[in-house]
C-alpha positions as CSV (number, residue, x, y, z in Angstrom):
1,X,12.2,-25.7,-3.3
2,X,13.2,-21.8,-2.7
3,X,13.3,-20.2,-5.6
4,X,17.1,-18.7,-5.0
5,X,19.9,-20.5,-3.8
6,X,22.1,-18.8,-0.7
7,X,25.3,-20.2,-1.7
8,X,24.2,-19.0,-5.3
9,X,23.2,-15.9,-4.8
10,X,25.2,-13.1,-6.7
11,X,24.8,-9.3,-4.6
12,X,23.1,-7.3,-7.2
13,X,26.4,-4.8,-7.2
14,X,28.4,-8.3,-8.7
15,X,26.0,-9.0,-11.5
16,X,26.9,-8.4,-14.8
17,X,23.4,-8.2,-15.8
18,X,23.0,-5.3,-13.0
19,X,26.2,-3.6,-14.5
20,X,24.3,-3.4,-17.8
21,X,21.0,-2.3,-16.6
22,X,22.2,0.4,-15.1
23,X,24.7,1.7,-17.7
24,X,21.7,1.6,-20.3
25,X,19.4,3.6,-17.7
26,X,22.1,6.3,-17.8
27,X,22.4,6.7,-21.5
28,X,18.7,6.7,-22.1
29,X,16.5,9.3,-22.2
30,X,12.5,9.8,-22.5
31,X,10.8,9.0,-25.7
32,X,8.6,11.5,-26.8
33,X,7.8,10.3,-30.0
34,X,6.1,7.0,-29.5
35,X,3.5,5.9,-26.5
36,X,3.9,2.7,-23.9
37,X,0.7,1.5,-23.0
38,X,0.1,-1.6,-20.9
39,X,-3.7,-3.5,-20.6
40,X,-4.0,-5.5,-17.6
41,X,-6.5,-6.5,-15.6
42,X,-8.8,-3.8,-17.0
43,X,-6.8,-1.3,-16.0
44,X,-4.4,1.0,-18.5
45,X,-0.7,1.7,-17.3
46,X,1.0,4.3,-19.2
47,X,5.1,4.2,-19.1
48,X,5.4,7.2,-21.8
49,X,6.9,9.1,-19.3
50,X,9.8,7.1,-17.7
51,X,13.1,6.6,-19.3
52,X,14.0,4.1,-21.8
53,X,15.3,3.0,-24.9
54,X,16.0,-0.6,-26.8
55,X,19.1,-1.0,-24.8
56,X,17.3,-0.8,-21.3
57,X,14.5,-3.1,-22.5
58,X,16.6,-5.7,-23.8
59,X,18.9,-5.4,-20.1
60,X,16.1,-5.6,-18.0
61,X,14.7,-8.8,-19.6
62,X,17.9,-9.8,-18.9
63,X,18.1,-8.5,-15.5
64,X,15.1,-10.7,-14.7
65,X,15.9,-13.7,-16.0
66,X,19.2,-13.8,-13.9
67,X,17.6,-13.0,-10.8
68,X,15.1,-16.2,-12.1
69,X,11.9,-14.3,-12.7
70,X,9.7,-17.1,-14.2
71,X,10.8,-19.5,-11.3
72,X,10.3,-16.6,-8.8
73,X,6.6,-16.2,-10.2
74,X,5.6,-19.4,-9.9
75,X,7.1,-20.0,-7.1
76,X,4.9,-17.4,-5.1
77,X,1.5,-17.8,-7.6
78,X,2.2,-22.0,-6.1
79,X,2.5,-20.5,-2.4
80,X,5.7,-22.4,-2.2
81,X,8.0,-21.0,0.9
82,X,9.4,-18.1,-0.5
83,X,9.4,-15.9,2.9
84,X,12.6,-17.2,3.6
85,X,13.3,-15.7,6.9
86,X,10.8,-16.6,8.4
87,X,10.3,-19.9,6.4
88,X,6.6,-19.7,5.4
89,X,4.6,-19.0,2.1
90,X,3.5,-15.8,1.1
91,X,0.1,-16.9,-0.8
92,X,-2.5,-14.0,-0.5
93,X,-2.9,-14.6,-4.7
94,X,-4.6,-17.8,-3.2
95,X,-7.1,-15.8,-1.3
96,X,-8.5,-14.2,-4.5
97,X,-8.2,-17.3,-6.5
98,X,-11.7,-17.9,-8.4
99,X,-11.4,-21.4,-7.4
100,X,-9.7,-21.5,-3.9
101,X,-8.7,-24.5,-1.4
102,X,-11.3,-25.3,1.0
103,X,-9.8,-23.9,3.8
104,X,-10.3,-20.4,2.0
105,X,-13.2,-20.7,0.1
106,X,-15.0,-21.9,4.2
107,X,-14.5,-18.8,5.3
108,X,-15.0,-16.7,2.4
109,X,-18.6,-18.5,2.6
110,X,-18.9,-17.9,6.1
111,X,-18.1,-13.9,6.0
112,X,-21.1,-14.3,3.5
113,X,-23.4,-15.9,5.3
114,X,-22.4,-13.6,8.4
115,X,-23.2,-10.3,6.6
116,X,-26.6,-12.2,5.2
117,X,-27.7,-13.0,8.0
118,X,-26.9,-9.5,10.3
119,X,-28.7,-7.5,7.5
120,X,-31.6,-10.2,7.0
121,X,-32.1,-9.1,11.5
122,X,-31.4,-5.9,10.4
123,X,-28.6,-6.3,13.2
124,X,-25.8,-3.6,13.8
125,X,-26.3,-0.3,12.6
126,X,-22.7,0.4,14.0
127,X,-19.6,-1.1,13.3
128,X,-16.3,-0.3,15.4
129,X,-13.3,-1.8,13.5
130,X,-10.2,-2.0,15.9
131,X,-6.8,-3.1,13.9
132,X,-3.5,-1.5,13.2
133,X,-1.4,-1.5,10.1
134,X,-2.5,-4.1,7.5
135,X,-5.7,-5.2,10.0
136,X,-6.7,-1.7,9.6
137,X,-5.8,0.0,6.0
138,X,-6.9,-2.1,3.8
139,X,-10.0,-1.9,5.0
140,X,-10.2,2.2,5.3
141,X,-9.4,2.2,2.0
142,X,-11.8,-0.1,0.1
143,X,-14.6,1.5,2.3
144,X,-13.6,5.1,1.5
145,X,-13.4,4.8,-1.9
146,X,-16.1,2.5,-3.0
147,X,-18.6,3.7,-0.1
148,X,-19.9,6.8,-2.5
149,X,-22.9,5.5,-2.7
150,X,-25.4,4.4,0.2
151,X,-23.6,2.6,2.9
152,X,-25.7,0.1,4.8
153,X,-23.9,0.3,7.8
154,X,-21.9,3.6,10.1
155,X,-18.5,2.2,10.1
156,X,-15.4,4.1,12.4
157,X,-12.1,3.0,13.0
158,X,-9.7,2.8,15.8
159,X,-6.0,1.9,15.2
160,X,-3.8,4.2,17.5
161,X,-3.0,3.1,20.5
162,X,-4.0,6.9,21.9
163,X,-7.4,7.2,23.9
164,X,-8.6,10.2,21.5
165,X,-9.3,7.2,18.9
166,X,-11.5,5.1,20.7
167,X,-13.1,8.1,22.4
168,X,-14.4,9.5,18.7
169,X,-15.1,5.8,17.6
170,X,-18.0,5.8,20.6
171,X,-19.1,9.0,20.0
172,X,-23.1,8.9,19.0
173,X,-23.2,5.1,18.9
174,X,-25.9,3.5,20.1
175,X,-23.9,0.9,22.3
176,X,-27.0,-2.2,22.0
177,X,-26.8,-2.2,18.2
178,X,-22.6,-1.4,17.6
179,X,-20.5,-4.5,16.5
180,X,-16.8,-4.8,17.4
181,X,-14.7,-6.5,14.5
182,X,-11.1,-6.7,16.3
183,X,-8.7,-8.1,13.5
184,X,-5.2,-9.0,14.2
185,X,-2.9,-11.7,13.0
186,X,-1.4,-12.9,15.6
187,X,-3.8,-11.6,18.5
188,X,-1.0,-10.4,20.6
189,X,-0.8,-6.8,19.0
190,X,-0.4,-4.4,22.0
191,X,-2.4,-1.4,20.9
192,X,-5.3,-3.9,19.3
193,X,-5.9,-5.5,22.6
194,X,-5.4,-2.6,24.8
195,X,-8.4,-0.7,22.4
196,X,-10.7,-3.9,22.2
197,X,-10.2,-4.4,26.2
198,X,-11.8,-0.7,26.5
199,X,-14.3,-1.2,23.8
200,X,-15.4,-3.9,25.8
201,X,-15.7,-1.8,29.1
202,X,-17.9,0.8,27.2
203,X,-20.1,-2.4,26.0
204,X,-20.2,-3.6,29.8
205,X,-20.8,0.4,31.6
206,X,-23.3,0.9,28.9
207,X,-25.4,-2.0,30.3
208,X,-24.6,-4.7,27.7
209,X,-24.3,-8.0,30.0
210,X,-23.0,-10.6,27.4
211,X,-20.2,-7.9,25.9
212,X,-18.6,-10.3,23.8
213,X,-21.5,-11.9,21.5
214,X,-21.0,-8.3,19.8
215,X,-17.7,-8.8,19.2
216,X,-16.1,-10.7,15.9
217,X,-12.4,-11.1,15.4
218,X,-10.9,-12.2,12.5
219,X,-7.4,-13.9,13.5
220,X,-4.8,-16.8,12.2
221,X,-5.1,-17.6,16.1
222,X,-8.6,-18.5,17.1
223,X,-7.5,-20.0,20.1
224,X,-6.5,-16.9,21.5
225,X,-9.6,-14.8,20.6
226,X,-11.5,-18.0,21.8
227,X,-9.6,-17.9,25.4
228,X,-11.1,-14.1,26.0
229,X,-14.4,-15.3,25.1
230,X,-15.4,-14.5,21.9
231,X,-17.6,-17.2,20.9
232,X,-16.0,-19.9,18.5
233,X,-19.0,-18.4,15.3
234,X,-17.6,-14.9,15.8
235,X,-13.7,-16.0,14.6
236,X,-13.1,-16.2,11.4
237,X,-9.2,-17.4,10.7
238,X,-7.0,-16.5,8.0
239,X,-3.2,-18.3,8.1
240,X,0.5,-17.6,8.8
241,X,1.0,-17.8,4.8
242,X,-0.9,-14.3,4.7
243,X,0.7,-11.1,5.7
244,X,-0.7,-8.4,7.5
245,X,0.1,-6.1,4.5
246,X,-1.3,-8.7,2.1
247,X,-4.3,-9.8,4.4
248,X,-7.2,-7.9,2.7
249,X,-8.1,-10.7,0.8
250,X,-9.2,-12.9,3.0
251,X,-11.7,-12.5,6.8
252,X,-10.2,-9.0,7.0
253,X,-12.3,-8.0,4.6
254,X,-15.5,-8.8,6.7
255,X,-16.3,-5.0,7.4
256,X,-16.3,-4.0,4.2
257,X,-18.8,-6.6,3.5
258,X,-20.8,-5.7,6.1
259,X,-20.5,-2.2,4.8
260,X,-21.0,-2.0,1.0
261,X,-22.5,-5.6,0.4
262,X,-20.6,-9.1,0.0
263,X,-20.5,-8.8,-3.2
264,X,-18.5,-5.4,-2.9
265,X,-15.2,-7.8,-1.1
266,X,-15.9,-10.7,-3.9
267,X,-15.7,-7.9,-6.7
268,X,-12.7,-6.6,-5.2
269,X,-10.8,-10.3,-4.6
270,X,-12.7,-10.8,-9.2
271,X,-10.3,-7.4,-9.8
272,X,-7.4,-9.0,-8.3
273,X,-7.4,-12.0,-9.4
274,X,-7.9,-10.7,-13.1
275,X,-4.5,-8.5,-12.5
276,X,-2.9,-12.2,-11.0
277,X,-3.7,-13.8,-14.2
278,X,-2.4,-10.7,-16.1
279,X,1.3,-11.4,-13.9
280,X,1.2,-15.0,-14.3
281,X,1.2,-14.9,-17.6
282,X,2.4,-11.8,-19.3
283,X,5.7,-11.9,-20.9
284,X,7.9,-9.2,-19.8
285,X,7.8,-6.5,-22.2
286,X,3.9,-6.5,-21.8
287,X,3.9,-7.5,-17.9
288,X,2.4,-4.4,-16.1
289,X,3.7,-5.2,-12.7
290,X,7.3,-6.1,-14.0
291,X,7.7,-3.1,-16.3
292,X,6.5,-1.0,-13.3
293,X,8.7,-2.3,-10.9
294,X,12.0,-2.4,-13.4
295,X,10.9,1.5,-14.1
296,X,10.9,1.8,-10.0
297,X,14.3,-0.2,-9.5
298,X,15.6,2.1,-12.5
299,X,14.4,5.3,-11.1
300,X,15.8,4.8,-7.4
301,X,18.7,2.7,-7.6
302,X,19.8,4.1,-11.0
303,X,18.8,8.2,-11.5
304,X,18.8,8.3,-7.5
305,X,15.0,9.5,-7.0
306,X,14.8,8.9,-3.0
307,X,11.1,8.9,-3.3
308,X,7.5,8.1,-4.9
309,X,4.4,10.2,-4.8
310,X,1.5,8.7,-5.6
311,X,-1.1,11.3,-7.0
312,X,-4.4,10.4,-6.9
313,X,-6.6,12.2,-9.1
314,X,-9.7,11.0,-6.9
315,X,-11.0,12.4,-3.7
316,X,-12.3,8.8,-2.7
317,X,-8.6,8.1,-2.6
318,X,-7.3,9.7,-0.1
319,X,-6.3,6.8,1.6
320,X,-4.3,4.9,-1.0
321,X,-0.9,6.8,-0.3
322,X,-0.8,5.9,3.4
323,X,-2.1,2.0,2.3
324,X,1.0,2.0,-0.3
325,X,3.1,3.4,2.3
326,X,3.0,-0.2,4.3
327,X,3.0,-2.2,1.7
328,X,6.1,-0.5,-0.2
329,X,8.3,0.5,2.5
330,X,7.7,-2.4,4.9
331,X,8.3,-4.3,2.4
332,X,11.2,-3.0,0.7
333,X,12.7,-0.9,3.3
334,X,15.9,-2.9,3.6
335,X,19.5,-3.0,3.0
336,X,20.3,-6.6,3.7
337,X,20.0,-9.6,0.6
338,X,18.5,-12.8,1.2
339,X,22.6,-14.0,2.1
340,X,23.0,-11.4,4.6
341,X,24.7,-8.8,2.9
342,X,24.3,-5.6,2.3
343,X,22.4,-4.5,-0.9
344,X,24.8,-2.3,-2.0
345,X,22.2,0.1,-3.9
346,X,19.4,2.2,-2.4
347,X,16.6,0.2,-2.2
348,X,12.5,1.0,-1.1
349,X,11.9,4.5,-2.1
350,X,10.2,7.1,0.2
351,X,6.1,7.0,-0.9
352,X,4.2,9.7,0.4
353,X,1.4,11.7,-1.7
354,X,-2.5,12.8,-1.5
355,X,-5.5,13.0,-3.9
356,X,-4.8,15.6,-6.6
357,X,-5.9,18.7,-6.9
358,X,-4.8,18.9,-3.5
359,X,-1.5,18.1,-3.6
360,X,-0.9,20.4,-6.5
361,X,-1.3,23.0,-4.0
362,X,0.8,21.5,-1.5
363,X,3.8,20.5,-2.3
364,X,4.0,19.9,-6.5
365,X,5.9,23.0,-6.5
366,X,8.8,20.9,-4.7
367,X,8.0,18.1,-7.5
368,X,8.2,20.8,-10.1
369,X,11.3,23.4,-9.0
370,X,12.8,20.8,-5.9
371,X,16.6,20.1,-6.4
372,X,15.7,16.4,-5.2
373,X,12.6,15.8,-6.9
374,X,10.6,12.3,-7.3
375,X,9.0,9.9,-9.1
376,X,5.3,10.4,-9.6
377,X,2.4,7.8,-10.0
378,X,-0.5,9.6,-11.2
379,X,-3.9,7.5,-11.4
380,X,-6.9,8.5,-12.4
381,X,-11.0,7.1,-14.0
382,X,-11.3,7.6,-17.1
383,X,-15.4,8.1,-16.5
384,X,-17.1,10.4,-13.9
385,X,-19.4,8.2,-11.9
386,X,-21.4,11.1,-10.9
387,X,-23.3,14.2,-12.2
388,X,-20.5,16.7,-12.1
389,X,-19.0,15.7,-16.0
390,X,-17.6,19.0,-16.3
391,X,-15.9,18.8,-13.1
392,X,-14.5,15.6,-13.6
393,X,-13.1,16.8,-17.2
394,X,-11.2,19.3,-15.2
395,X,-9.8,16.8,-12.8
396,X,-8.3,14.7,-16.0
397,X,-7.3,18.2,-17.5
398,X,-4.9,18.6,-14.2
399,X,-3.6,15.3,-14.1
400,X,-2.7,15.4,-17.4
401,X,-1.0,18.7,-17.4
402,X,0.9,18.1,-14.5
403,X,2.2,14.9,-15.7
404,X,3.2,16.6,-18.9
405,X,5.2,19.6,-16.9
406,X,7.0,17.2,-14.9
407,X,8.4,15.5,-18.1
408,X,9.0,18.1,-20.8
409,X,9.1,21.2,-18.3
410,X,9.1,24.9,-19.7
411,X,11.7,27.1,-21.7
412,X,13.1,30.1,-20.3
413,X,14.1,31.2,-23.7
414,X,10.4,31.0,-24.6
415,X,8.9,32.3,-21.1
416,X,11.2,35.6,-21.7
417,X,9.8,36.2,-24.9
418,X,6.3,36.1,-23.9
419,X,7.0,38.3,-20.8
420,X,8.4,41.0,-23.3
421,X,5.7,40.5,-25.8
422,X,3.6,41.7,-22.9
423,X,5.5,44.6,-22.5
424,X,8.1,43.3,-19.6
425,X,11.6,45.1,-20.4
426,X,13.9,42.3,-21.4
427,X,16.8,42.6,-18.2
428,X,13.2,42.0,-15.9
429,X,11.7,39.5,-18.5
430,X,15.6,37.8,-18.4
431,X,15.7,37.4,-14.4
432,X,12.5,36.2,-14.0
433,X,12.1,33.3,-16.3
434,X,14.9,31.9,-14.7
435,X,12.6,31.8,-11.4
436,X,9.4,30.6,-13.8
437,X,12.0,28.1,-15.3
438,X,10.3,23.7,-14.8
439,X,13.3,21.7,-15.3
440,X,11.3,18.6,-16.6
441,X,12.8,15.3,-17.0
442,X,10.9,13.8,-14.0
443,X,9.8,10.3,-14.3
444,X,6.2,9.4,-13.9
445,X,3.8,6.4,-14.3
446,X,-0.4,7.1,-15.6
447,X,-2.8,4.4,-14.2
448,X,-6.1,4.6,-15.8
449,X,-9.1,3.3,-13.9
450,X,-12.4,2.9,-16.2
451,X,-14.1,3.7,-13.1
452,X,-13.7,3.8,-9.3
453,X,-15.4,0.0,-8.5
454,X,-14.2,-2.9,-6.3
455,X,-13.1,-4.8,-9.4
456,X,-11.0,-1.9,-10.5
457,X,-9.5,-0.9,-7.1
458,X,-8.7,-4.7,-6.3
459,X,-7.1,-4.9,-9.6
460,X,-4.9,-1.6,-8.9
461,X,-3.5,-3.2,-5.2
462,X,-2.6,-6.3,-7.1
463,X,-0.9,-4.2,-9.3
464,X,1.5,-2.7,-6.8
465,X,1.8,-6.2,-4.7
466,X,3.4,-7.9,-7.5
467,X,5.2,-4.3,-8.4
468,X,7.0,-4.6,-5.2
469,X,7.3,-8.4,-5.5
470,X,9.3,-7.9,-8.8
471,X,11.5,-4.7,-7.1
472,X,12.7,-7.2,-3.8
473,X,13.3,-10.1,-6.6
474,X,15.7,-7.7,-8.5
475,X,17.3,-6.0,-5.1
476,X,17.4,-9.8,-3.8
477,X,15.5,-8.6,-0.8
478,X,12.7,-10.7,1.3
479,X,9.6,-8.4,1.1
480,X,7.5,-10.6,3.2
481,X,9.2,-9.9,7.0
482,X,9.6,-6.3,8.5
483,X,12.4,-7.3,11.5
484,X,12.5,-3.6,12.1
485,X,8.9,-3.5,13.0
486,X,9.4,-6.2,15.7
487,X,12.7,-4.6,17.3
488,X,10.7,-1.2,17.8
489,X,7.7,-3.3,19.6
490,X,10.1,-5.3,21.5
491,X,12.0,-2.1,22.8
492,X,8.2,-0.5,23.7
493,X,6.7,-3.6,25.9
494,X,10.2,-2.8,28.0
495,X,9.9,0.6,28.4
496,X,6.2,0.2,28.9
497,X,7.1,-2.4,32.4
498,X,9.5,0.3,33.4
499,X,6.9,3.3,33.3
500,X,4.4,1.5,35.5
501,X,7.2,0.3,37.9
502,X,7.1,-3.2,37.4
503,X,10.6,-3.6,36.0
504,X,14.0,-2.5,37.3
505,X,15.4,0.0,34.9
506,X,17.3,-1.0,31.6
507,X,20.0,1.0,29.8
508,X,18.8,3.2,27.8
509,X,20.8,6.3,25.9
510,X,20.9,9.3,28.1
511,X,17.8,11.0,26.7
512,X,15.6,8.1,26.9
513,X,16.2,7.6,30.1
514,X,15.8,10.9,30.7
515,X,12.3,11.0,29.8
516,X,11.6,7.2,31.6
517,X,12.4,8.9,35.2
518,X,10.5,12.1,34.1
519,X,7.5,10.6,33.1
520,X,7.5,7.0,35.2
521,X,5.7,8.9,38.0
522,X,2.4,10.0,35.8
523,X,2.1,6.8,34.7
């Protein structure tokens, strides 16, 4: 049973509930006199900072039940069919689940006993991971930022499609001890093939006669890796109910084991799980995910923020922003409901952002003094897991400072004053606090990590899975497809034939075809 009926669906615009929602967003304000503070799944999410008041608490519990948020829930927590266009579950919660069905818990074990075996031969010093998208950030990420300590293994990456990638992945490795992990759903991916074909050729030139016993791939098509010749204890499967975006969880996580221990990938599925729990049983006014995405759906669709920046105040982070880019905008970058019609509201923000302190000096004066400005997720540890305390103290110092200037902003009445306390005559000290002027009044979110572990960082991605989850369920959008993705693809393997002269031209706008008859000759 779908959780939403298409002859009952109401467009959010037509839904008295909406109507309310957003009526009590516009009359609230920020509420500076009392803290919201959220526990779940170890982690600490601060709402302080976005707007709100009785009014929009009691609408948006009312929001959700109309768009039939408990069924909605359970309906994905169950892995019934709730990726409707494409008429499949969406069950990556089962991949963390402490006690999975067998099918998942097989090749959990046998990612295990692959990683205990290569480091009991002290086999494959090297690791090439070739993936795109959700094969490939997911894994960058957990790697990066839990990889601090002493990594067992020399792991590089090759996801674009451009020969410069491949070229620094074989740089300095030692071709008889490198593994090749290709992951890809579907095992038809154009630029995953095209990279593992020439990985393979730099296997075979380098003198390696049995090229693929050094290659795994991780797959819900085994056949297919099995019909290039990957041997059948190499493949490990995951299934059509996982996406690509969602597909950490399960085999794909096989280089981070092989890289930071198994028990780094099992501590990263305990942290996600612990957050599932959290969403599965929270009620509403206390359900992290739900109040975060309610503050998301208020802040674009309501106060008409275009964007999200997610601040990271950890260096190890640096590739969150990019990994919540796929998951939040392929998943909510749509304008059509579940019925076919158009949303009628903006829907998936813009998310974009870097590790503070660095994007303080990059682009938070836009944040601060922008006309547009955006929402902010700051997230930060709340211990140092090095030496440097004092350094660390003034990373929590910036965070915290910032997130406190982009709410309450600065006076110019005040500024002026100190400028002629200083000895600034008043017409100068006048014209330029209105140039020192911080509006405030900019939404933000604080996540607060105890530290940066697996358990904590797997508990932080479920956070922002279900976040979204709740967003599509109140937009009525499917965030388990990405229809744009595939048009783009399809339009590329056609243009690809007629570069290389094996297809008669198609029509193309002017310019395109332009550049297809300049450039089919060098191909």
């Amino acid at each position: 049973m779908l959780p939403v009926d298409f002859a009952g669906h109401i467009p959010l615009q037509r839904l008295p509930e909406w109507q309310r929602f957003g009526q009590a967003v516009q009359d609230a304000s920020f509420c500076t006199d009392s803290i919201h503070l959220i526990q779940a799944g170890g982690l600490t999410i601060d709402l302080s900072a976005q707007v709100t008041s009785p009014t929009c608490r009691a609408t948006a519990a009312a929001l959700l039940e109309a768009r039939g948020f408990d069924q909605a829930r359970a309906a994905l927590m169950a892995g019934d069919r709730i990726n409707q266009t494409e008429d499949r579950a969406a069950w990556h919660t089962m991949l963390r689940d402490p006690a999975p069905i067998e099918a998942v818990a097989q090749q959990h074990q046998r990612v295990r006993e692959f990683v205990e075996q290569a480091d009991a031969q002290g086999r494959w010093r090297n690791v090439i991971h070739i993936g795109i998208g959700g094969s490939d950030w997911g894994v960058r990420l957990v790697t990066d930022a839990c990889g601090s300590g002493a990594k067992r293994r020399l792991l590089k990456f090759v996801a674009n499609i451009d020969g410069h990638a491949l070229e620094d992945a074989i740089q300095g490795m030692a071709p008889q001890d490198t593994l090749i992990v290709v992951t890809s759903k579907s095992f038809t991916t154009a630029e995953t093939l095209a990279n593992l074909r020439r990985a393979v050729r730099w296997l075979t030139e380098s003198g390696i006669e049995r090229p693929y016993e050094q290659v795994v791939a991780i797959t819900a098509r085994p056949a297919a890796a099995q019909a290039l010749g990957i041997p059948t204890d190499q493949i490990f499967e995951f299934w059509d109910w996982v996406g690509g975006r969602y597909s950490l969880w399960s085999a794909v996580g096989l280089p981070i084991a092989l890289v930071l221990g198994a028990d780094a990938i099992e501590n990263l599925r305990a942290g996600a799980a612990a957050m599932d729990a959290h969403f599965a049983q929270a009620p509403i006014a206390d359900n992290a995910p739900a109040q975060l995405a309610l503050a998301g759906v208020a802040n674009r669709s309501v106060l008409g923020y275009a964007s999200l920046s997610i601040a990271a105040y950890d260096a190890r982070l640096q590739y969150l922003a990019p990994y919540l880019q796929q998951l939040d905008m392929e998943s909510l970058g749509k304008s059509v409901d579940i019925a076919g019609n158009a949303v009628g509201v903006p829907t998936g923000p813009t998310v974009w952002g870097m590790p503070g302190t660095d994007g303080q000096h990059t682009f938070f004066q836009w944040l601060h003094q922008g006309t547009d400005g955006a929402a902010v997720d700051f997230i930060m540890c709340r211990e140092a897991d090095h030496q440097w305390v004092d350094e660390h103290t003034m990373l929590v110092a910036n965070c915290l400072a910032q997130r406190q200037t982009l709410l309450q902003g600065t006076s110019s009445d005040a500024d002026c004053a100190r400028l002629v306390a200083q000895g600034m005559p008043q017409e100068k000290a006048q014209w330029l606090s209105r140039h020192r002027k911080h509006q405030g009044g900019r939404p933000s979110s604080l996540i607060v990590l105890p530290r940066l572990t697996p358990h904590a960082l797997g508990a932080l991605l479920a956070l922002y899975e279900h976040k979204v989850f709740v967003q599509s369920l109140i937009w009525g959008i499917n965030p388990f497809d990405q229809w744009g993705v595939e048009a783009g693809k399809n339009m590329a393997s056609g243009i690809l034939q007629e570069l290389r002269g094996q297809a008669p031209a198609a029509s193309h706008d002017i310019s395109t075809q332009h550049w297809i008859s300049e450039l089919s000759h060098k191909s």
